[in-house]
C-alpha positions as CSV (number, residue, x, y, z in Angstrom):
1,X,-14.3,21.9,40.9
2,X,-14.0,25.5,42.1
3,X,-11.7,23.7,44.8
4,X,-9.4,22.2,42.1
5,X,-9.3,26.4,40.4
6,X,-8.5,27.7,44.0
7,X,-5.2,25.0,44.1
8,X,-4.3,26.0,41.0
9,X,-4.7,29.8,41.0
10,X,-3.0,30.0,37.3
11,X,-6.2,29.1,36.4
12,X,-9.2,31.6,35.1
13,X,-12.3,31.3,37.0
14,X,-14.6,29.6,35.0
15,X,-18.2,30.8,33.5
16,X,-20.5,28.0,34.9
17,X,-24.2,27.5,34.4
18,X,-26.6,24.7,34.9
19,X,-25.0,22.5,32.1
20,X,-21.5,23.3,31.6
21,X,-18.2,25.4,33.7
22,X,-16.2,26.9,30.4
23,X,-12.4,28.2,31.6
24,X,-11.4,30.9,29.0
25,X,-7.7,30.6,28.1
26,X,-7.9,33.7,25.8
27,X,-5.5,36.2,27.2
28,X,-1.9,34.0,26.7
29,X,-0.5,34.4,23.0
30,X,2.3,32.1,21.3
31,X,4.4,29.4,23.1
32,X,2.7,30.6,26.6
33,X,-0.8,29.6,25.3
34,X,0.0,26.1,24.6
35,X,1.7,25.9,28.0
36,X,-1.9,27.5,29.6
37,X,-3.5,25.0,27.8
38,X,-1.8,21.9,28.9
39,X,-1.1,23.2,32.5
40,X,-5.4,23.7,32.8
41,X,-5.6,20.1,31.4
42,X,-3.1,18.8,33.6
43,X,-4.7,20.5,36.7
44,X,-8.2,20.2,36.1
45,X,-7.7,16.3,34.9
46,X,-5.8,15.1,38.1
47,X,-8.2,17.3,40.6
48,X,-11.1,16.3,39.0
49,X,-10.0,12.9,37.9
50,X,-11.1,13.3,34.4
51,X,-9.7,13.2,30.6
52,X,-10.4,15.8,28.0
53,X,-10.9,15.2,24.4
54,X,-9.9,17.6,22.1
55,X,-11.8,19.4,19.7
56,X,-12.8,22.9,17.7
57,X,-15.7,25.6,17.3
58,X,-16.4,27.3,14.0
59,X,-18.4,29.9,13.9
60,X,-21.3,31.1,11.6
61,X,-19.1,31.2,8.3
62,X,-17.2,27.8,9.4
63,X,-14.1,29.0,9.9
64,X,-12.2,27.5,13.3
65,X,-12.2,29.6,16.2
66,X,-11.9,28.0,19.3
67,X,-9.7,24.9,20.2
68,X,-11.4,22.8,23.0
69,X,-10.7,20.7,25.4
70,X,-14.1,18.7,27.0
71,X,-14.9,16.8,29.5
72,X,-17.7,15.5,31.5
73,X,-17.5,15.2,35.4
74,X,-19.8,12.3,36.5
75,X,-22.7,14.9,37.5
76,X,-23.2,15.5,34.2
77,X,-21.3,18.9,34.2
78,X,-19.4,19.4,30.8
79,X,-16.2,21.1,31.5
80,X,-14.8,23.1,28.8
81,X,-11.3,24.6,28.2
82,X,-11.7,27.2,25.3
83,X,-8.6,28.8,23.8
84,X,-8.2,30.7,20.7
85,X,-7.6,28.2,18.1
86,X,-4.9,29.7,16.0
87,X,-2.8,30.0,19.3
88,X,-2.9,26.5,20.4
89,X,-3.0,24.6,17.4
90,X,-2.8,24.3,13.9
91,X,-4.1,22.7,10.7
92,X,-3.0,19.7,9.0
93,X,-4.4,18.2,6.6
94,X,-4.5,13.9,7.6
95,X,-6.3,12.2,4.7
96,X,-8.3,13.2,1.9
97,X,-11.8,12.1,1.1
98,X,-12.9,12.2,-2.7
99,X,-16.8,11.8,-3.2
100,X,-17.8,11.2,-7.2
101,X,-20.3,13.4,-8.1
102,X,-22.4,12.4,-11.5
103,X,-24.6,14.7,-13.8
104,X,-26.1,14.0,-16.8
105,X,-24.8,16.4,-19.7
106,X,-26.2,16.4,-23.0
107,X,-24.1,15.4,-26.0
108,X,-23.9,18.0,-28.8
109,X,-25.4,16.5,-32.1
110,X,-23.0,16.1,-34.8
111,X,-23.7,17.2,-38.3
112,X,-24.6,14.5,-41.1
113,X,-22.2,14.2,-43.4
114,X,-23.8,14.5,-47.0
115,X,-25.1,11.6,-48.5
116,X,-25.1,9.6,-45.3
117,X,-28.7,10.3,-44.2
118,X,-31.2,7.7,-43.7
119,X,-34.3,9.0,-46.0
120,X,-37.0,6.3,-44.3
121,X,-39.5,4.0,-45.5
122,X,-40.2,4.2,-49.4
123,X,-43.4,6.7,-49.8
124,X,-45.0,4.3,-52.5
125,X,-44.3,0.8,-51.3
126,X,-43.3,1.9,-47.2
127,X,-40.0,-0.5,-47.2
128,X,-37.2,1.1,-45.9
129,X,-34.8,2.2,-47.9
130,X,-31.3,1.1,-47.2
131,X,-29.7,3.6,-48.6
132,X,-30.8,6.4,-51.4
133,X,-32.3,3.5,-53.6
134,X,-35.4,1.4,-53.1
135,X,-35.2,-2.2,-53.6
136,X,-38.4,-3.1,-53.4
137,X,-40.4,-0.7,-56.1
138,X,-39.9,-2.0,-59.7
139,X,-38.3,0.4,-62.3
140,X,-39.4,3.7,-62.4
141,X,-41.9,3.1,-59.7
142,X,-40.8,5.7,-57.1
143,X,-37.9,8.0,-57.9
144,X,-35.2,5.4,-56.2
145,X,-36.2,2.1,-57.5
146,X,-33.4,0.4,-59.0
147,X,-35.6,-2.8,-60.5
């Protein structure tokens, strides 16, 4: 790897570690970034004989940061090509995803309207009345029999 940097010297030295080689691309602004961008990829790829995929970091709030460029040499090494996002690329929005989301709500009660109310069963005979008037008391019975 540090072979294919020395060939290219347009390239940053990367920060490697056990797990991963990251090649900063953070000091070209504008037009020049993207063409840092795509030379590293270019470079790196045909050394190293390996494709990058592209992708982005967020940080803690979620908002996009860093634009990526990954790959991983067969040695397990992850190479990374980090540049600032908002440089490099930009945001567009390609589909849209609408998820239902249910509640419950309570429905308000409506006010009776007068003379509508259902008074129950009959409190002498326990029918129920169908309307203000009990059918089933004889005359005089109760104070709605209608017999």
């Amino acid at each position: 790897m540090l072979g294919a940097v020395e060939a290219h010297p347009g390239l940053p030295l990367p920060y490697i570690s056990a797990k991963t080689a990251i090649f900063h691309l953070f000091r070209s602004h504008g037009p020049r970034a993207r063409q840092c961008l795509a030379a590293a990829e270019a470079a790196l790829g045909d050394a190293l004989g390996v494709t990058f995929a592209p992708g982005t970091e967020a940080d803690a709030g979620g908002t996009v940061i860093y634009f990526n460029l990954r790959a991983v040499l067969p040695s397990g090494l992850e190479l990374i090509i980090k540049a600032w996002a908002d440089e490099v690329a930009e945001r567009r929005v390609t589909g849209r995803t609408f998820t239902e989301v249910t509640e419950w709500v309570r429905l308000p009660a409506e006010p009776e309207e007068p003379g509508s109310e259902n008074p129950g069963p009959c409190g002498m005979c326990g029918h129920p009345h169908t309307g203000m008037e009990c059918e089933h008391c004889p005359e005089g019975y109760c104070e709605r029999s209608t017999q």
